[in-house]
DRENDO-1510 file (C-alpha; in Angstrom, 1 decimal, always signed):
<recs>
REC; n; res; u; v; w
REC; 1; UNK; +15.1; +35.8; -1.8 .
REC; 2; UNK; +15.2; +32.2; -3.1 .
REC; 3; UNK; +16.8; +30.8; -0.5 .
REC; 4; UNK; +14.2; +32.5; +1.7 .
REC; 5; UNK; +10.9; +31.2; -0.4 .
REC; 6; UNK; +12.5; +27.8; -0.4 .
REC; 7; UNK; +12.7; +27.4; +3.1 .
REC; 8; UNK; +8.9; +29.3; +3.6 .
REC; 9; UNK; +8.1; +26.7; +1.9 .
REC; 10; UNK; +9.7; +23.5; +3.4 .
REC; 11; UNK; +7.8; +25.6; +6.5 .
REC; 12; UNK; +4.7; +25.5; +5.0 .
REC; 13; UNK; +5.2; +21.5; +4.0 .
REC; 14; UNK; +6.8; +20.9; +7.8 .
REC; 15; UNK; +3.4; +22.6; +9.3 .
REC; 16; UNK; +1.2; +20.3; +7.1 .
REC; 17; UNK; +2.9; +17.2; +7.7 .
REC; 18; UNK; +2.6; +18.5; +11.3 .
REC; 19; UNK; -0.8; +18.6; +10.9 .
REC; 20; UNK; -1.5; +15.0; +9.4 .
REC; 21; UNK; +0.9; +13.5; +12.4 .
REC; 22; UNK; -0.8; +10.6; +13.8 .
REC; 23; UNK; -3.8; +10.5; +11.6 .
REC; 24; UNK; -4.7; +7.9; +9.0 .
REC; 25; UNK; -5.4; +9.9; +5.4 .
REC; 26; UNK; -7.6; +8.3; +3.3 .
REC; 27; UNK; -9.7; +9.3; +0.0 .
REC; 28; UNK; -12.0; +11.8; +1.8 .
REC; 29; UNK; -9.9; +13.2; +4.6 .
REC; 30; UNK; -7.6; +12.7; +7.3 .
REC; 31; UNK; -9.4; +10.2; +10.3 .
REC; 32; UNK; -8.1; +9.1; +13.9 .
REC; 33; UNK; -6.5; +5.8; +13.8 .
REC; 34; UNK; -9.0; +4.5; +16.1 .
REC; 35; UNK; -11.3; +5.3; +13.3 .
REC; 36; UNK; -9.9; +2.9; +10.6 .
REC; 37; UNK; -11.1; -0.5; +11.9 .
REC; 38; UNK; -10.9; -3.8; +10.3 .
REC; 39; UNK; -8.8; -3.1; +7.6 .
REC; 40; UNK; -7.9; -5.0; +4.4 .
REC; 41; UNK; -4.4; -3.6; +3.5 .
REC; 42; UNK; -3.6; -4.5; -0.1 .
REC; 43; UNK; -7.0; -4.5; -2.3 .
REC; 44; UNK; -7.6; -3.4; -6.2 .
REC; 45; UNK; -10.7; -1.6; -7.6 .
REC; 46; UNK; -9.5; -0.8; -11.2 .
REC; 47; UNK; -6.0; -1.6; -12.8 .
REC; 48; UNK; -5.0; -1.3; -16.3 .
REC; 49; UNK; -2.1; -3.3; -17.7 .
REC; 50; UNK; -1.7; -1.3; -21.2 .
REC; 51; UNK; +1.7; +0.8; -20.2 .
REC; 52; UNK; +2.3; +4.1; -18.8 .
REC; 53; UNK; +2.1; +5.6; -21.8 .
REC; 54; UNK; -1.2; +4.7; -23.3 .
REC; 55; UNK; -3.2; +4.2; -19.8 .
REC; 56; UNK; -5.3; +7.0; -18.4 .
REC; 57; UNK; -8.7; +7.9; -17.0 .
REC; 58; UNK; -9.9; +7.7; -21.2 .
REC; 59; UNK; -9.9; +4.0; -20.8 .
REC; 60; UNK; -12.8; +3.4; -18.2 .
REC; 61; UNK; -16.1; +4.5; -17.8 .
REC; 62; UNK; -16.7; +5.7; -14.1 .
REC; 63; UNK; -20.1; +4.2; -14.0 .
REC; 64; UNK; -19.5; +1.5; -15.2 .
REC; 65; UNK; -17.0; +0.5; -12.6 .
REC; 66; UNK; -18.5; +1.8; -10.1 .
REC; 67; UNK; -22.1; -0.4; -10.8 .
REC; 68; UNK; -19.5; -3.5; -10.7 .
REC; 69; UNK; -17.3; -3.1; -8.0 .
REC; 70; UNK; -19.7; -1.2; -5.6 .
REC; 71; UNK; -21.5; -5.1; -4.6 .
REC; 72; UNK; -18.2; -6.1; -3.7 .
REC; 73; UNK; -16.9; -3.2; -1.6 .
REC; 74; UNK; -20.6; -3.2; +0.3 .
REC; 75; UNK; -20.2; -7.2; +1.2 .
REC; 76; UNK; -17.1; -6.5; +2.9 .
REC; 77; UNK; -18.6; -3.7; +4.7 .
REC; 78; UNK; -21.6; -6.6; +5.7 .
REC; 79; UNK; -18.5; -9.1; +6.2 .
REC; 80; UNK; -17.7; -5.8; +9.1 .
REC; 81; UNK; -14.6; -4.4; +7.0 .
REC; 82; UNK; -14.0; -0.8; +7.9 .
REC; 83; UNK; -11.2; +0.2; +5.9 .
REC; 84; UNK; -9.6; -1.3; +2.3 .
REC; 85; UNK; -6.6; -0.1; +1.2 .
REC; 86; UNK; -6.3; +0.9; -2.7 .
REC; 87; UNK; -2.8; -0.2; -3.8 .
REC; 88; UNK; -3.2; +0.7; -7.3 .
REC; 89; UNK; -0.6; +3.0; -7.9 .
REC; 90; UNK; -0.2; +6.2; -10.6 .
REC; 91; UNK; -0.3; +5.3; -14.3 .
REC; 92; UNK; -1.6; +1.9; -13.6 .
REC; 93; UNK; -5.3; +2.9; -13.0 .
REC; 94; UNK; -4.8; +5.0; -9.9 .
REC; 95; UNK; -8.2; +7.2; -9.9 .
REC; 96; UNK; -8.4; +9.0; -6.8 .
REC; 97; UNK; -12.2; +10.5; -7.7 .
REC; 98; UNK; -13.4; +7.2; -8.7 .
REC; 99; UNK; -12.0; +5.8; -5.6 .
REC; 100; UNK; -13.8; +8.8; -3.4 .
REC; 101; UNK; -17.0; +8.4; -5.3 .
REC; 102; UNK; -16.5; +4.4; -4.1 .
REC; 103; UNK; -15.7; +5.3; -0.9 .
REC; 104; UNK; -19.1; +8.0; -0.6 .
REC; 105; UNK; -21.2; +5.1; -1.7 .
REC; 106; UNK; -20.4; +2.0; +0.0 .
REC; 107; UNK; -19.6; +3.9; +3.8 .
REC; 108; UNK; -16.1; +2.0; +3.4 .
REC; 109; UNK; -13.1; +4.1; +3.9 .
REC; 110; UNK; -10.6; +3.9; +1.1 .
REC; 111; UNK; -6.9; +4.4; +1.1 .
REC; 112; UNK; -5.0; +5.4; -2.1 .
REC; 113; UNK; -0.9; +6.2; -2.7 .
REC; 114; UNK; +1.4; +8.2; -4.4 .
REC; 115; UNK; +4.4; +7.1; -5.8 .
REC; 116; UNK; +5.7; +5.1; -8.9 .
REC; 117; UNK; +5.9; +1.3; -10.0 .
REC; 118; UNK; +8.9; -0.4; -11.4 .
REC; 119; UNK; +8.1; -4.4; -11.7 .
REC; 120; UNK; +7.1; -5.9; -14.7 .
REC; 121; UNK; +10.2; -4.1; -16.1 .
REC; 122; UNK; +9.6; -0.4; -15.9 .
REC; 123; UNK; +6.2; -1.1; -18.6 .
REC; 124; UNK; +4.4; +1.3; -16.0 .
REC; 125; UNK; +6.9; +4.1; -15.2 .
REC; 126; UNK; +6.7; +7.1; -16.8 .
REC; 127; UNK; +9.4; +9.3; -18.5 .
REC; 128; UNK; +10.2; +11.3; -15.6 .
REC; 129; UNK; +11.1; +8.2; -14.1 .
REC; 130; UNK; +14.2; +7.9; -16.3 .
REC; 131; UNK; +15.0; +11.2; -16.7 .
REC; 132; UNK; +14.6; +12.7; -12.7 .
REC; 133; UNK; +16.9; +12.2; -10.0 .
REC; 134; UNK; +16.0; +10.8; -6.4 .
REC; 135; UNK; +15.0; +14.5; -5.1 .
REC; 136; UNK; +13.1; +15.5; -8.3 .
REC; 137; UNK; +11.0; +12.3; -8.2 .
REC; 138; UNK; +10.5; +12.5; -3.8 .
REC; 139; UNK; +9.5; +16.5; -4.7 .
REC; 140; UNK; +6.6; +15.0; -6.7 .
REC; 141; UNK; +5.4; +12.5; -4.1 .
REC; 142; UNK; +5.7; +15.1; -1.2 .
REC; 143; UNK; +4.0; +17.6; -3.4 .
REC; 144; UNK; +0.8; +15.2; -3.8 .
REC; 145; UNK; +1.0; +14.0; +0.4 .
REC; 146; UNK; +0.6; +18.4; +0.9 .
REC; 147; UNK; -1.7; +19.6; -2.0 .
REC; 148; UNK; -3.4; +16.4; -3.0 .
REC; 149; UNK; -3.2; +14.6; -6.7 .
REC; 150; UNK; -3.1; +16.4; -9.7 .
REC; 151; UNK; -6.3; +19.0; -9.0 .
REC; 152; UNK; -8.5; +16.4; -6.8 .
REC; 153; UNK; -7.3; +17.5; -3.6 .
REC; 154; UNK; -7.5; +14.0; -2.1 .
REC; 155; UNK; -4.3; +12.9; -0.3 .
REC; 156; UNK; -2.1; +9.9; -0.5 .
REC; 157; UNK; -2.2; +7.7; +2.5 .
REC; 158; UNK; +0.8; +6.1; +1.8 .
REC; 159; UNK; +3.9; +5.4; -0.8 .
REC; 160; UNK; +3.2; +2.5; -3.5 .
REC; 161; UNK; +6.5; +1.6; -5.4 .
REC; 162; UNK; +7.7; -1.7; -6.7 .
REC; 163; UNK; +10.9; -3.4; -7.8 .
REC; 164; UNK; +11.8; -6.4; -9.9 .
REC; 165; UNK; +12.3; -9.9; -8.4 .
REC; 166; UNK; +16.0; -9.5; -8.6 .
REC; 167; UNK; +19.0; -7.7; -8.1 .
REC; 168; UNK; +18.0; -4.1; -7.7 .
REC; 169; UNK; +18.5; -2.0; -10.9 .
REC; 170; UNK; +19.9; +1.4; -10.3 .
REC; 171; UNK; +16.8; +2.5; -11.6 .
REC; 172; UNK; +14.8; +0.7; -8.9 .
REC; 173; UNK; +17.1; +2.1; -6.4 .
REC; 174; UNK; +16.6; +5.2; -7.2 .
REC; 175; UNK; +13.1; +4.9; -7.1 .
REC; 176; UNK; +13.3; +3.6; -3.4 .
REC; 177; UNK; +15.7; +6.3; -2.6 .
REC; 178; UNK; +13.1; +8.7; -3.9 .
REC; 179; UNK; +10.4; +6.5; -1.7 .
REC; 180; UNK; +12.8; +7.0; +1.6 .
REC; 181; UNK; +13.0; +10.6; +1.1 .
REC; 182; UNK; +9.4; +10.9; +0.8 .
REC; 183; UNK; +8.6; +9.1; +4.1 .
REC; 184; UNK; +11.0; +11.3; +5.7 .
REC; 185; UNK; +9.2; +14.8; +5.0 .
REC; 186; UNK; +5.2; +13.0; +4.8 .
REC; 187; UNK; +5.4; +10.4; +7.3 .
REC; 188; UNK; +3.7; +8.2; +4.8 .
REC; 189; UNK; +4.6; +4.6; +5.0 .
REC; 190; UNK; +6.1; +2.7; +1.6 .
REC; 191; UNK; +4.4; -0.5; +0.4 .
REC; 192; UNK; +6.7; -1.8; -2.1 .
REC; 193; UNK; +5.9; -5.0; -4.5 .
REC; 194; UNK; +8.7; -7.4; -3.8 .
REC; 195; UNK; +8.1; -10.9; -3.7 .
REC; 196; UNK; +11.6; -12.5; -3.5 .
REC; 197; UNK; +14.1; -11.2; +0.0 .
REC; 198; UNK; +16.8; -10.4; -2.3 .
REC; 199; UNK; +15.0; -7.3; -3.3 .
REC; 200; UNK; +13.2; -6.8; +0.1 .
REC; 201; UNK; +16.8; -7.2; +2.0 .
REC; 202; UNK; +18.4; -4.8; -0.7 .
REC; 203; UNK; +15.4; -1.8; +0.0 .
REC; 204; UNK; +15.9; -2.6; +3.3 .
REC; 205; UNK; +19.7; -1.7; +3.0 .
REC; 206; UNK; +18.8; +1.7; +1.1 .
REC; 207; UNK; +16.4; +2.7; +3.2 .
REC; 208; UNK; +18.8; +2.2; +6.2 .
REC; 209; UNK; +21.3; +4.1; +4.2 .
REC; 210; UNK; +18.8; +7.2; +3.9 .
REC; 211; UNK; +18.1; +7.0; +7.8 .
REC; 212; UNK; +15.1; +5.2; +7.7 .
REC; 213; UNK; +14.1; +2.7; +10.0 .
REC; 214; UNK; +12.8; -0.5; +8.5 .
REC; 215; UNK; +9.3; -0.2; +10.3 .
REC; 216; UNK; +8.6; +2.2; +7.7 .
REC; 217; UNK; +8.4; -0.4; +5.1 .
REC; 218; UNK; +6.0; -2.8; +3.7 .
REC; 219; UNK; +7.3; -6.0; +1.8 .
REC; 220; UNK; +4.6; -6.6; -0.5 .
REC; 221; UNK; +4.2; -10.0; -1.6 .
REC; 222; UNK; +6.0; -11.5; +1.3 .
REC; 223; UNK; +4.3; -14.7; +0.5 .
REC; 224; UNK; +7.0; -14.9; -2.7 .
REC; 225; UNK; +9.4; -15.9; -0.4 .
REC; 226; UNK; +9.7; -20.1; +0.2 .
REC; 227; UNK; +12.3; -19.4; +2.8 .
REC; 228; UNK; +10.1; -18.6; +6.2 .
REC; 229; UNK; +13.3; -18.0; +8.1 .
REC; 230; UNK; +13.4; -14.5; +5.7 .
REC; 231; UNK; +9.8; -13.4; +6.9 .
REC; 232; UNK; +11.2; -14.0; +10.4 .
REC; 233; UNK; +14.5; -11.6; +9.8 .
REC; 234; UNK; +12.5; -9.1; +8.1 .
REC; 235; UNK; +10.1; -9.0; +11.5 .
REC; 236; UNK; +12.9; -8.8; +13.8 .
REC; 237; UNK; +14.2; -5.6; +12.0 .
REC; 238; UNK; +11.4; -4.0; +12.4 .
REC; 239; UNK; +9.9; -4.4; +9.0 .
REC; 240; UNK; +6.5; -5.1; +7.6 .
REC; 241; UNK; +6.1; -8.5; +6.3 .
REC; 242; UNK; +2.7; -8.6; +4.1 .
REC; 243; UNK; +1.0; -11.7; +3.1 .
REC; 244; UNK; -1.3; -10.4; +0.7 .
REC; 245; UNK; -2.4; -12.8; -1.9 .
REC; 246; UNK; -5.0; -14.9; -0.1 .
REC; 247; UNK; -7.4; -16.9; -1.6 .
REC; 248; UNK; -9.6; -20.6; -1.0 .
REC; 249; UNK; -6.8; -22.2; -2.6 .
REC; 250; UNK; -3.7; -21.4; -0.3 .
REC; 251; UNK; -5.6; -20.9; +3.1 .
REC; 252; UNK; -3.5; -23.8; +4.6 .
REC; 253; UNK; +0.1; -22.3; +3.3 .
REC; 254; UNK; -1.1; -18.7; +4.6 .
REC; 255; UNK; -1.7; -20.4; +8.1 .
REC; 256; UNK; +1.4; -21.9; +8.2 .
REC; 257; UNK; +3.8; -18.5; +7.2 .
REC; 258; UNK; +2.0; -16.6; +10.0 .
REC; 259; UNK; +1.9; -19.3; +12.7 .
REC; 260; UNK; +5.7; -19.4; +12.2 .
REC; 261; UNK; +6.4; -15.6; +12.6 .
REC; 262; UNK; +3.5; -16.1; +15.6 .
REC; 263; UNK; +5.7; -18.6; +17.2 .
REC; 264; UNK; +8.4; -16.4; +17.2 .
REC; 265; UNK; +6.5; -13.6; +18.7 .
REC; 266; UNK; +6.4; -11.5; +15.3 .
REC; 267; UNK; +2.6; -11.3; +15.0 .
REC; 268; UNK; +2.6; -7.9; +15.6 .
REC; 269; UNK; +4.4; -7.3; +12.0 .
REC; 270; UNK; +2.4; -9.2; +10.1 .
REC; 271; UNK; +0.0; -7.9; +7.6 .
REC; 272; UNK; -3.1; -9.7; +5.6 .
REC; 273; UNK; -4.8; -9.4; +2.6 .
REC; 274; UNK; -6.0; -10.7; -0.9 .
REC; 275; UNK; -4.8; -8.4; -3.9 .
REC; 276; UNK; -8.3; -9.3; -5.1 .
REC; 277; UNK; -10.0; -7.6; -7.2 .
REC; 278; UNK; -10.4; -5.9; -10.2 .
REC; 279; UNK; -12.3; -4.0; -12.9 .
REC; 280; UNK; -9.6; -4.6; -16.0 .
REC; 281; UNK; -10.2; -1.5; -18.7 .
REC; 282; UNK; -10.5; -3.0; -22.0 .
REC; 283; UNK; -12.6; -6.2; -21.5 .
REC; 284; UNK; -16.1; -6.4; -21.7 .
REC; 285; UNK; -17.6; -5.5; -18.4 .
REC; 286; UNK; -13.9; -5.1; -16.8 .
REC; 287; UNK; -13.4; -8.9; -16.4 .
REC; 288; UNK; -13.6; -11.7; -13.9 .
REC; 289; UNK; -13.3; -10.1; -11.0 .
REC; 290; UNK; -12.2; -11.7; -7.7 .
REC; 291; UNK; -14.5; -10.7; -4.3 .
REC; 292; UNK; -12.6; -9.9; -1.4 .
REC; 293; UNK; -14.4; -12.4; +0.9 .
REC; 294; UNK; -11.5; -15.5; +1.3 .
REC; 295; UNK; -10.2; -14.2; +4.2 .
REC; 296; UNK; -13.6; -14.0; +6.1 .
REC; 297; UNK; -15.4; -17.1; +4.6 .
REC; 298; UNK; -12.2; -19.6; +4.7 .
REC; 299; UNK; -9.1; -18.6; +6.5 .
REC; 300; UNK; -10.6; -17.1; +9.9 .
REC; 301; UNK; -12.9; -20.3; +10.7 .
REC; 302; UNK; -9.4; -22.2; +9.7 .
REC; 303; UNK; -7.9; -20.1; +12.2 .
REC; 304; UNK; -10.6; -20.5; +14.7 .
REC; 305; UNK; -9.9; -24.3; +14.4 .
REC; 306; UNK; -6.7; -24.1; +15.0 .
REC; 307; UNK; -7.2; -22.3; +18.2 .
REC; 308; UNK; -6.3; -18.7; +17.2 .
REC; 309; UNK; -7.8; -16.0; +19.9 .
REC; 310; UNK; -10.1; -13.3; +19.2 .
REC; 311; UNK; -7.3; -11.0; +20.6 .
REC; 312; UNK; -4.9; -12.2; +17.7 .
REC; 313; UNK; -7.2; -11.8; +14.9 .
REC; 314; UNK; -7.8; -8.1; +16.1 .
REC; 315; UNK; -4.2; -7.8; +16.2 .
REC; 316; UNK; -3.7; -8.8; +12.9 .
REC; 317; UNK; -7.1; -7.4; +11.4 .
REC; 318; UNK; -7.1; -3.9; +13.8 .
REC; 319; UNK; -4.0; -3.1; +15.1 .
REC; 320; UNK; -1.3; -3.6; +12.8 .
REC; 321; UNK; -3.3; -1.7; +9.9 .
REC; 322; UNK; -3.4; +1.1; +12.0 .
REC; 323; UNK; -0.2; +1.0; +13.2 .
REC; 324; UNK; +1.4; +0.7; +10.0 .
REC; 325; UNK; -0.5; +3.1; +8.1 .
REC; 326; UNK; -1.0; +6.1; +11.0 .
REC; 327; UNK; +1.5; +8.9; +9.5 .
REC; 328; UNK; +4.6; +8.9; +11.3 .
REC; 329; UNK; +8.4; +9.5; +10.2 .
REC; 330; UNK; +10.2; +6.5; +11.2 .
REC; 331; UNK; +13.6; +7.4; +11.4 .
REC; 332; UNK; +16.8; +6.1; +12.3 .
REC; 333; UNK; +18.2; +7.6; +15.5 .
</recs>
């Protein structure tokens, strides 16, 4: 009989993932690819800093947050933004309501995650972290990509971990062991904070391991990386390579990372965004917070200069977001 309800449900699971196939899920229901538009792929609305085991939903004030960061979400949308893509992940400020409420307001569609973070040296993990093996920690993920988080009902639309800038720990690799058997049973792609390629090379390895193909991850923070020729390897397998901290200050360095994976014909794995952002629980009014305009004010007319098609920008802007983020299990065959 156990046997029996155990695989009824990996049926049920199997039918909803099913389901979701070839959709985009964001914070108020699954939409068509098509639908998700220019898309900035690695945004903040709220993080809190304090530690997984003091944070929580105690430590902001809804309204607040919302009156602040609503003006910025509605100038993208003006600015023609579509989609944003809410990387703050669980027991760092993740608020999937807040996020809907956001989302209801400004006519922006918002993405949000499931999954755990282990930079900054495990501050932000919880206990179960530790204590859980691979399976045990995937089971939660896959559990919140088929019944929603905790008792919101809104979906993940993709997996948010995070690594030191190091060596892996075998902590870390478990956690992107757990990530790889998530993708495999949700489809959900795995946005992992990175930085450095010894750490992107080394997830790449263990996802590899697990039978996943490298398409079906993200390496956050490519920009870390001074070596360009990494960006380049990291395209050729397959993998996303995200340069997600732009601002006014580093336009020029931005244009040249892409314009060497462009030369070698990579544009088509190239993410772009700001990590802007963010209301910070605990100071008055949330903090400075940092608009999510550089990329339209600065970097595309630097673009434009430089003689970048419309067709390019739409790749980078349009199709790679959806192509990434559509649900899909990318496995190795």
């Amino acid at each position: 009989m156990k046997l029996l309800l155990t695989l009824l449900g990996w049926c049920i699971l199997s039918m909803d993932i099913k389901a979701q196939t070839g959709s985009i899920m964001t914070v108020t229901g699954p939409i068509r690819p098509e639908e998700m538009g220019l898309t900035l792929i690695h945004e903040h609305v709220l993080v809190d800093f304090i530690g997984a085991d003091q944070t929580g939903e105690h430590r902001w004030d809804k309204k607040e947050v919302l009156s602040i960061v609503t003006p910025f979400v509605e100038e993208i949308k003006d600015l023609g933004v579509q989609t944003m893509v809410e990387c703050t992940p669980a027991y760092l400020g993740r608020d999937p309501l807040l996020l809907k409420k956001l989302s209801e307001t400004t006519g922006v569609q918002i993405i949000t995650n499931t999954g755990f973070y282990g930079a900054s040296d495990n501050k932000h993990l919880p206990s179960e972290a530790y204590t859980e093996t691979a399976d045990q920690l995937a089971a939660r993920w896959i559990r919140e990509a088929q019944e929603g988080i905790a008792d919101t009902g809104i979906k993940p639309g993709f997996i948010k971990t995070s690594v030191n800038s190091g060596h892996l720990s075998a902590l870390h690799r478990k956690l992107i062991r757990a990530a790889a058997r998530t993708h495999l049973k949700t489809g959900l792609i795995i946005a992992s904070h990175t930085g450095p390629a010894v750490p992107a090379f080394e997830q790449l390895a263990i996802l590899e391991s697990e039978g996943v193909h490298p398409s079906a991850f993200i390496w956050v923070h490519a920009q870390g990386e001074a070596d360009l020729a990494m960006h380049v390897k990291a395209a050729q397998k397959g993998a996303w390579v995200s340069l997600d901290g732009l601002a006014p200050s580093n336009i020029e360095d931005y244009a040249t990372m892409l314009e060497n994976l462009k030369s070698k014909g990579l544009l088509h794995r190239v993410l772009l965004s700001h990590d802007a952002g963010w209301y910070s629980p605990g100071e008055e009014k949330g903090g400075e917070f940092r608009d999510y305009t550089a990329l339209f004010k600065d970097f595309l007319p630097l673009l434009a200069a430089r003689g970048w098609t419309k067709e390019e920008i739409q790749q980078l802007l349009v199709i790679n977001p959806r192509t990434a983020f559509e649900i899909t299990v990318r496995a190795l065959r």
